[in-house]
LUMDOSE-410922 format. One record per residue (C-alpha): residue number from 1; residue in three letters; x negated, y, z. Coordinates in steps of 0.2 Angstrom, whole numbers. Layout:
N
+------+------+-------+-------+-------+
: resi : resn :     u :     v :     w :
+------+------+-------+-------+-------+
:  NUM :  ALA :     X :     Y :     Z :
...
+------+------+-------+-------+-------+
END
This chain:
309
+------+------+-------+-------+-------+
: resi : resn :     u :     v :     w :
+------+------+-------+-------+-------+
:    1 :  UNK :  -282 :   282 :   123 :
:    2 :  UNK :  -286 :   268 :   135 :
:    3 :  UNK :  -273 :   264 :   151 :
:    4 :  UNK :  -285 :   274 :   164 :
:    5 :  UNK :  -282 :   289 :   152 :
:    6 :  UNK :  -264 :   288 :   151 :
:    7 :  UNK :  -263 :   285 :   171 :
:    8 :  UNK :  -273 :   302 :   176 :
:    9 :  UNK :  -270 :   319 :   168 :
:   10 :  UNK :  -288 :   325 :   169 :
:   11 :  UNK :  -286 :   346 :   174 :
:   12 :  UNK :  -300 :   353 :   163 :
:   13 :  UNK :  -300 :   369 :   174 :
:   14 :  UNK :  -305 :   361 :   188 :
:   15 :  UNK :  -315 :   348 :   181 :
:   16 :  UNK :  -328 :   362 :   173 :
:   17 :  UNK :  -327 :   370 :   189 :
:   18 :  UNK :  -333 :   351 :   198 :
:   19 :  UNK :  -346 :   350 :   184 :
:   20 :  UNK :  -354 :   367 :   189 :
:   21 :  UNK :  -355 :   360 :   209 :
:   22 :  UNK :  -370 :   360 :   215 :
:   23 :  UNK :  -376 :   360 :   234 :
:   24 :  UNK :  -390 :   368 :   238 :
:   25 :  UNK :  -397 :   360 :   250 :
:   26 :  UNK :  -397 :   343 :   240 :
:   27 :  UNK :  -413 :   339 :   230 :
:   28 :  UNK :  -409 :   321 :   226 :
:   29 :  UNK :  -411 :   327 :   206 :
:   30 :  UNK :  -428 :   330 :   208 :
:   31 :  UNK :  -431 :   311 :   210 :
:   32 :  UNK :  -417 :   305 :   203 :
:   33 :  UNK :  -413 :   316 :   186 :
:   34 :  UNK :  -394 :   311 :   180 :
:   35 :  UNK :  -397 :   304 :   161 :
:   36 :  UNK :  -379 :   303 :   155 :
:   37 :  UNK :  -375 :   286 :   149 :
:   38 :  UNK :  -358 :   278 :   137 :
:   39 :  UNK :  -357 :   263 :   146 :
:   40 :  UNK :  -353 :   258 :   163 :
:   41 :  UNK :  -365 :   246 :   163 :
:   42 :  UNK :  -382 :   241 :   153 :
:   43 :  UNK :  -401 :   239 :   152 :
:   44 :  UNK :  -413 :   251 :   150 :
:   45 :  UNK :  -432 :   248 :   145 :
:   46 :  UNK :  -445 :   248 :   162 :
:   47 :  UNK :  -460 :   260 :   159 :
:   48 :  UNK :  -477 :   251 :   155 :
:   49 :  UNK :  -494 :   254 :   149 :
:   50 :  UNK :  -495 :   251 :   131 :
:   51 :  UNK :  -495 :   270 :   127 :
:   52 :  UNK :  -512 :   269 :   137 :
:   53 :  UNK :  -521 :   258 :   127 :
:   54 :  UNK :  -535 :   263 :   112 :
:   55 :  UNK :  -529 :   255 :    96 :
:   56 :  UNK :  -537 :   254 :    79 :
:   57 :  UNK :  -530 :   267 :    69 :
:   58 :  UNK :  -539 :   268 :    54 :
:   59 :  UNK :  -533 :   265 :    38 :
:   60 :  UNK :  -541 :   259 :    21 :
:   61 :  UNK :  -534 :   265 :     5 :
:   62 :  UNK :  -519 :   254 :     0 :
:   63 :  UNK :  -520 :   243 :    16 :
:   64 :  UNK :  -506 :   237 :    27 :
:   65 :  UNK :  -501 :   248 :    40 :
:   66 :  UNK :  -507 :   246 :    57 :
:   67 :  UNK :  -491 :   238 :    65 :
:   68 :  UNK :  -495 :   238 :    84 :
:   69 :  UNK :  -483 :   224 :    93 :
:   70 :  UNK :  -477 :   231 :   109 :
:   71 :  UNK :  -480 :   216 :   125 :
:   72 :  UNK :  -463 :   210 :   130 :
:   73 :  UNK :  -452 :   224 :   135 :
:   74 :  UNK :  -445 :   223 :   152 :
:   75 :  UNK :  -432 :   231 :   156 :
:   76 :  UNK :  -418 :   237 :   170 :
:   77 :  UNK :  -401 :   236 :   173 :
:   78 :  UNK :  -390 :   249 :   179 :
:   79 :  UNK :  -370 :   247 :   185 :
:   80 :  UNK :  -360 :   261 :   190 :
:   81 :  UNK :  -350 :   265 :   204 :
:   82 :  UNK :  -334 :   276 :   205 :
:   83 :  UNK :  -334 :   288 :   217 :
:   84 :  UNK :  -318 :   297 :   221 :
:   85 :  UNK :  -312 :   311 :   236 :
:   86 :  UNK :  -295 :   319 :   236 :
:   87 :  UNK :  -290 :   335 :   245 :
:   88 :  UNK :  -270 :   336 :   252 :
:   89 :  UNK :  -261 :   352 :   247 :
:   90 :  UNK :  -243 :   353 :   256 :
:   91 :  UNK :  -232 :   364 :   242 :
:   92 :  UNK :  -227 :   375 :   259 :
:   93 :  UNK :  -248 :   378 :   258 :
:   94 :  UNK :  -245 :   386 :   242 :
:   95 :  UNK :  -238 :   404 :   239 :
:   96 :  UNK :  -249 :   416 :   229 :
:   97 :  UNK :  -264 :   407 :   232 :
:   98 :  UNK :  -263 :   392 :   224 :
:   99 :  UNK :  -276 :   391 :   211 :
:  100 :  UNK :  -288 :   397 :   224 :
:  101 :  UNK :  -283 :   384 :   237 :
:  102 :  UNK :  -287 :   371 :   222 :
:  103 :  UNK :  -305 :   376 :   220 :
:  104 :  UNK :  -310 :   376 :   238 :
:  105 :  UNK :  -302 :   359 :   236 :
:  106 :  UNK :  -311 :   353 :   221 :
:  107 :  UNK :  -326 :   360 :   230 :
:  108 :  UNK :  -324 :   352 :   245 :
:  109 :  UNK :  -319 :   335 :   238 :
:  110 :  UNK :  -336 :   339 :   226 :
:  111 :  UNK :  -348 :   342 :   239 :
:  112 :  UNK :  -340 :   325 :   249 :
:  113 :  UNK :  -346 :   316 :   234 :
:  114 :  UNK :  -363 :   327 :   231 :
:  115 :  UNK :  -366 :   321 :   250 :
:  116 :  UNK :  -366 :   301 :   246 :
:  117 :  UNK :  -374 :   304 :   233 :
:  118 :  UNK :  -388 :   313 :   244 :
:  119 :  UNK :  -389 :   300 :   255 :
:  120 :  UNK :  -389 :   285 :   244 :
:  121 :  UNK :  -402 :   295 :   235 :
:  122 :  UNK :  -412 :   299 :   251 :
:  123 :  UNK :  -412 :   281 :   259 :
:  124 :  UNK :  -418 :   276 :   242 :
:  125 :  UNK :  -432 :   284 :   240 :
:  126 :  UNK :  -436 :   284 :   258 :
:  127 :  UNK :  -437 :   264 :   257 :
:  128 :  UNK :  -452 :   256 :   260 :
:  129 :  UNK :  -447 :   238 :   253 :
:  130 :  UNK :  -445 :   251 :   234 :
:  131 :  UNK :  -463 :   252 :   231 :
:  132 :  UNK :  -478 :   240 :   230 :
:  133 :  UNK :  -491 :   239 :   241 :
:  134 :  UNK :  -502 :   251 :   234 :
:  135 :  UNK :  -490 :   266 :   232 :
:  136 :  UNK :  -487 :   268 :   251 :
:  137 :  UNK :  -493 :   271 :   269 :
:  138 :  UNK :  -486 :   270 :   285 :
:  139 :  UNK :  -495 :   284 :   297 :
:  140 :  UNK :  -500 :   279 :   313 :
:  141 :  UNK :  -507 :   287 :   328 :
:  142 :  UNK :  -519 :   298 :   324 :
:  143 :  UNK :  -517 :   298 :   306 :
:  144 :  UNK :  -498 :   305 :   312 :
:  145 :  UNK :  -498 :   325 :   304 :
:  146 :  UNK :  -490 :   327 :   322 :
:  147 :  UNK :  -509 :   325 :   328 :
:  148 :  UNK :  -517 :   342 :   322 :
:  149 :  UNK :  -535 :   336 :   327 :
:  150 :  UNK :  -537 :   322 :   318 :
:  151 :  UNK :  -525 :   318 :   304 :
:  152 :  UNK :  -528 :   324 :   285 :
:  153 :  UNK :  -512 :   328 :   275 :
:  154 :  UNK :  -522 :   334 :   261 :
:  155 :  UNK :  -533 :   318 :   260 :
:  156 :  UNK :  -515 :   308 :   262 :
:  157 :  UNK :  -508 :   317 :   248 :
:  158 :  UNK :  -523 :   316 :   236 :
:  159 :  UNK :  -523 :   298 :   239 :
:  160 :  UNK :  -506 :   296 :   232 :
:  161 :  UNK :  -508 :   305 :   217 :
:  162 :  UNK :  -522 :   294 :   211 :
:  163 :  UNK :  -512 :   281 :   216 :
:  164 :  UNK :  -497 :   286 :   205 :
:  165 :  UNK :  -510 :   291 :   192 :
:  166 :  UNK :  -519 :   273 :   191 :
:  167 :  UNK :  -502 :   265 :   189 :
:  168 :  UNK :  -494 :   277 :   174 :
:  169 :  UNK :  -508 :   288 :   169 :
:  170 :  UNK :  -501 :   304 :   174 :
:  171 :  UNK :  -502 :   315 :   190 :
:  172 :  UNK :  -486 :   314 :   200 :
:  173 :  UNK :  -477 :   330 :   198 :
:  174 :  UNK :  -463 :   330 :   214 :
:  175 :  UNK :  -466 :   332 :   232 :
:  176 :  UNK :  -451 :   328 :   242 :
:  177 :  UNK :  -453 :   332 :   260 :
:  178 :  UNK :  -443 :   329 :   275 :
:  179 :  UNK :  -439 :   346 :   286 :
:  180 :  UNK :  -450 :   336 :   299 :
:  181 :  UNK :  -463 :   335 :   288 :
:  182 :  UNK :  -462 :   352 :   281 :
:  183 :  UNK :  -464 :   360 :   298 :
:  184 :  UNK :  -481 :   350 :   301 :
:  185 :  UNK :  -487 :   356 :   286 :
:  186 :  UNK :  -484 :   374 :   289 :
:  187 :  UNK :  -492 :   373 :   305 :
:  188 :  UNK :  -505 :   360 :   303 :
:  189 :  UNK :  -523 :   366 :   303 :
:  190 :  UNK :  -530 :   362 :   288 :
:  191 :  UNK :  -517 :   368 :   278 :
:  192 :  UNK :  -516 :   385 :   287 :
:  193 :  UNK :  -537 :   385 :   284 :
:  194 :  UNK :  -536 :   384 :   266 :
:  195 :  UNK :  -529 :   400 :   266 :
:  196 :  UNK :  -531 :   411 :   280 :
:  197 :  UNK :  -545 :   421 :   273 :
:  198 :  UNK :  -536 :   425 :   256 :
:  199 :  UNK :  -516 :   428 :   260 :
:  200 :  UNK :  -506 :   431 :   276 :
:  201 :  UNK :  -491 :   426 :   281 :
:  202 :  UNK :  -481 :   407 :   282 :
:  203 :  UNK :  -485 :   391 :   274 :
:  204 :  UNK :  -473 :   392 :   261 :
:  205 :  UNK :  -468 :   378 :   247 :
:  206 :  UNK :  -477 :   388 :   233 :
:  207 :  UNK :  -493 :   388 :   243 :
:  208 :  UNK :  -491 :   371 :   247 :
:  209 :  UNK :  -491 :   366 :   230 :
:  210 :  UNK :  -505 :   376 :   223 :
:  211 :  UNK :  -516 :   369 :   240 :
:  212 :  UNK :  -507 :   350 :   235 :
:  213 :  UNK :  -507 :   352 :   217 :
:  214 :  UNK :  -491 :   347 :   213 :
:  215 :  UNK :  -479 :   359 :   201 :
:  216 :  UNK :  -464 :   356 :   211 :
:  217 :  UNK :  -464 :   357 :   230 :
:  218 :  UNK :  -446 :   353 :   238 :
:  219 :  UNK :  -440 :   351 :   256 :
:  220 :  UNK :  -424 :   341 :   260 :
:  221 :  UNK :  -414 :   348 :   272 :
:  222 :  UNK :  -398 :   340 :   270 :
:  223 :  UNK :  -389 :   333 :   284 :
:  224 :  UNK :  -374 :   321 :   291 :
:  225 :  UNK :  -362 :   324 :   305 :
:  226 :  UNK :  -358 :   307 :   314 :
:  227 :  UNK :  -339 :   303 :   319 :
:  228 :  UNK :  -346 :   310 :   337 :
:  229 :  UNK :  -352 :   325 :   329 :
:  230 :  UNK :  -372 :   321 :   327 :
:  231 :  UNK :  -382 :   328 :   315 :
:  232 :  UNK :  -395 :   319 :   309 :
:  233 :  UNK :  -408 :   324 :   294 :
:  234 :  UNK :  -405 :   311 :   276 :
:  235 :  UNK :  -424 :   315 :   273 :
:  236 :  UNK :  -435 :   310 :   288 :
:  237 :  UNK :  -451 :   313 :   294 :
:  238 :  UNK :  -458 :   307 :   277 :
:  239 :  UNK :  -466 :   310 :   260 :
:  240 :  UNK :  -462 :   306 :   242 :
:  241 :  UNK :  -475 :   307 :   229 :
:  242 :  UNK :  -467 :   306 :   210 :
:  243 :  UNK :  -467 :   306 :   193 :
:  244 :  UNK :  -451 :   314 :   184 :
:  245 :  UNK :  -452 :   319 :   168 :
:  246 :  UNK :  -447 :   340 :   166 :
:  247 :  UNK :  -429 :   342 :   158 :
:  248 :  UNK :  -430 :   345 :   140 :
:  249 :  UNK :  -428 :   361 :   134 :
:  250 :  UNK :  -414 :   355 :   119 :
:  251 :  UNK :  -403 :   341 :   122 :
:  252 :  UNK :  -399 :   329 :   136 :
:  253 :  UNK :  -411 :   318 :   147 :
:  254 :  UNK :  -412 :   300 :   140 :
:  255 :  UNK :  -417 :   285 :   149 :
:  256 :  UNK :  -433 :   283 :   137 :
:  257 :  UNK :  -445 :   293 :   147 :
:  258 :  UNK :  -457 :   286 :   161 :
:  259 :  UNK :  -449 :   292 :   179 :
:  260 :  UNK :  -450 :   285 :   196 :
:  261 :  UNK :  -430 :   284 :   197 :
:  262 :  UNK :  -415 :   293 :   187 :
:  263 :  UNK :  -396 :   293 :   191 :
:  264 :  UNK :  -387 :   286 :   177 :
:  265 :  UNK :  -369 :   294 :   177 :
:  266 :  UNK :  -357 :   291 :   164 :
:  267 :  UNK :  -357 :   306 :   150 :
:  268 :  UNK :  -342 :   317 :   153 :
:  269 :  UNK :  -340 :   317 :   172 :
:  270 :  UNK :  -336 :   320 :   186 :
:  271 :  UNK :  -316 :   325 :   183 :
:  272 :  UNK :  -302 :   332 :   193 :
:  273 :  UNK :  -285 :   327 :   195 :
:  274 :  UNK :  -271 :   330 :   202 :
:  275 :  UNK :  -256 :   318 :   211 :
:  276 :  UNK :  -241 :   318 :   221 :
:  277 :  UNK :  -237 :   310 :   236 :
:  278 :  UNK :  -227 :   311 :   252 :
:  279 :  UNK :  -210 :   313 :   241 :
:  280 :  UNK :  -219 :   324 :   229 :
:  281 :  UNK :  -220 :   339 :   245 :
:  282 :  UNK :  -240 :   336 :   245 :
:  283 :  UNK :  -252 :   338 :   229 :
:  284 :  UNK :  -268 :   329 :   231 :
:  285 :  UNK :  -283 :   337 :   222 :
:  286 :  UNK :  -296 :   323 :   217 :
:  287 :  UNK :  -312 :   320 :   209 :
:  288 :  UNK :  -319 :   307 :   203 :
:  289 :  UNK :  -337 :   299 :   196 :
:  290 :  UNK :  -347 :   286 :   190 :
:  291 :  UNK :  -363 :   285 :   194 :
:  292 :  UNK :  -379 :   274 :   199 :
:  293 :  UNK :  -393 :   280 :   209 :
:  294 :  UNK :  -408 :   269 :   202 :
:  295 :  UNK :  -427 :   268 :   204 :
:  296 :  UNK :  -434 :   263 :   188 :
:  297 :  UNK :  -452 :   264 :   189 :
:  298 :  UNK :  -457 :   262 :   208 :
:  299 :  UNK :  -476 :   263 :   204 :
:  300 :  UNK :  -473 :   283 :   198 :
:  301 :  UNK :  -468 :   285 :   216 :
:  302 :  UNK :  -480 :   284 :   232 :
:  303 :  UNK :  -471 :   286 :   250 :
:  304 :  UNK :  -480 :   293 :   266 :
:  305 :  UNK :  -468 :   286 :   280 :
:  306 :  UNK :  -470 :   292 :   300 :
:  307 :  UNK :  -478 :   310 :   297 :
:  308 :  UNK :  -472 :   312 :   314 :
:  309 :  UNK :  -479 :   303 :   329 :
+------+------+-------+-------+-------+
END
């Protein structure tokens, strides 16, 4: 057992209950997958084309195999971060409801890491420097979804996922959208007239993705409260076009698989603790992780910035 083992007396109660955390109104995994990981540090291999190319693989009768050399293999490196919140209990804040007032601490000191997470995650992918040249456009004007008469969402959209295709030979398969964004798009005009004669009701994120065709449709609409109390949206008024590769059905994620980005954590966290301060009169409830949130393969992305003028 290494020195930070002895040090922290990991609870396992509230550590499963940490691991089973999850905010609903943060999306960041449909980007940015987690892919546990053994090592704080290390390099995984950078998606390319050679999958794509037509090799000769006909064999004669007792002739060598055909060994196809890969091109150079570049690769990406990943570094973790810890990430760590604690939640005070005074022992007069006890009584009979302990163990409860220890899981709405674990979930609060959770969700204040879920959050950073979020928004590391959403100014990430929301970055135009991330992407090359070809896998984004700034809206202007006109072109701005905000202008019903004369911009085309659809054609925007449909331009990115050739994009993305052309560069990694599949279809993006996320949508990311800012609440911003989503509005436009429910009332936008040529979205409403691909379906007015067949269904009623509100664009929703279903429709939009059969109208888009793109599997997965989601809407960020998380948000941060400033020290003067001013909300203000983690996804703007944008669009994220990507390539993520579906969660397997057995096993974990792996690093292996073409993706636009992942987040690398290190296997078996987050964990809670507990300490003592304040002359052992306060128990603080913290957790604790280690993760990175990491583009790997900007051109399976494709960002529309400035939806709204």
């Amino acid at each position: 057992m290494g020195r930070l083992e002895n040090i922290r007396i990991v609870d396992p109660v509230l550590t499963e209950l940490a691991r089973g955390y999850s905010n609903a109104e943060f999306i960041s995994e449909w980007l940015f997958p987690i892919v546990p990981v053994g090592k704080e540090a290390g390099k995984v291999p950078q998606f390319g084309k050679d999958m794509f190319k037509v090799h000769k693989t006909e064999r004669a009768l007792h002739a060598h195999s055909n060994i196809i050399l890969p091109d150079a293999i570049s690769t990406v490196d990943y570094t973790l971060t810890e990430h760590d919140a604690a939640y005070p209990i005074d022992y007069r804040e006890e009584g009979d409801a302990a163990f409860a007032l220890e899981q709405y601490a674990t979930r609060f000191v959770s969700s204040v890491i879920e959050l950073r997470r979020e928004k590391i995650a959403a100014d990430l992918a929301q970055d135009t420097s991330v992407y090359p040249s070809g896998n984004k456009v700034a809206l202007t004007t006109t072109g701005c979804w905000s202008d019903f008469t004369n911009s085309d969402p659809i054609a925007n959209v449909r331009t990115g996922k050739e994009a993305v295709r052309a560069a990694v030979g599949k279809y993006p398969n996320v949508l990311v959208l800012g609440a911003i964004s989503y509005k436009l798009l429910q009332d936008h005009p040529k979205i409403v007239a691909r379906i007015q004669y067949a269904m009623k009701g509100i664009i929703t994120k279903e429709l939009l993705a059969e109208i888009f065709g793109v599997p997965n449709v989601v809407v960020g609409l998380g948000y941060s409260v400033s020290d003067a109390g001013v909300n203000s949206d983690l996804w703007g008024d944008n669009a994220v076009l990507a390539y993520v590769p579906e969660k397997p059905q057995e096993g974990e994620r792996t690093p292996y698989e073409p993706s636009f980005g992942y987040t690398f954590r290190k296997r078996d966290w987050p964990q809670v603790d507990k300490y003592q301060s304040e002359g052992g009169k306060v128990t603080n409830v913290r957790s604790t992780d280690l993760f990175q949130v990491k583009v790997v393969g900007s051109v399976a992305g494709y960002l529309i910035s400035n939806t709204q003028a």
